[in-house]
C-alpha positions in Angstrom: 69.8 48.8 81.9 70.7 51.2 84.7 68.3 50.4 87.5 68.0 46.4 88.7 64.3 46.2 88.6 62.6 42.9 87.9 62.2 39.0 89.4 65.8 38.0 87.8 67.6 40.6 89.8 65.5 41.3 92.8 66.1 37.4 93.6 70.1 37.3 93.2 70.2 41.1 95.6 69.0 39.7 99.2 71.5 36.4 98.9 74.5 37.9 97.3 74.3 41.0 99.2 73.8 43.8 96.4 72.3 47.1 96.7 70.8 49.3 94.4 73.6 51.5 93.9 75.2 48.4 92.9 73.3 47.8 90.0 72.8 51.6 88.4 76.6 51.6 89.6 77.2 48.6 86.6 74.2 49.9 84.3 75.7 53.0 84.0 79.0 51.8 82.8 77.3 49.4 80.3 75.1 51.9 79.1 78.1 54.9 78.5 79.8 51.2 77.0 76.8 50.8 74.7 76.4 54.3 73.5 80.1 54.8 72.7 80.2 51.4 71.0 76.6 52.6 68.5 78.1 55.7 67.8 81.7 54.2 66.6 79.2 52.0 64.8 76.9 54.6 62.9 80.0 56.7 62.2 81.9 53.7 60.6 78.6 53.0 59.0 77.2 56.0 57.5 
């Protein structure tokens, strides 16, 4: 999630002028999204 590695995003990075820091900039905030969002989750859950 963190690091844009792959044929999707390496296409969209030259063109719309992204950088790596870019990507782990968005990947980190979805992944600290994710992790609070499965641990509300398991809590409500269990």
């Amino acid at each position: 999630m963190i690091i844009g590695a792959g044929l999707d995003k390496t296409g969209i990075m030259g063109p719309a002028g992204y950088r790596v820091s870019d990507f782990i900039r968005a990947g980190g905030i979805m992944t600290l999204h994710f992790l609070a969002v499965m641990m509300l989750v398991m809590n409500l859950a269990y």
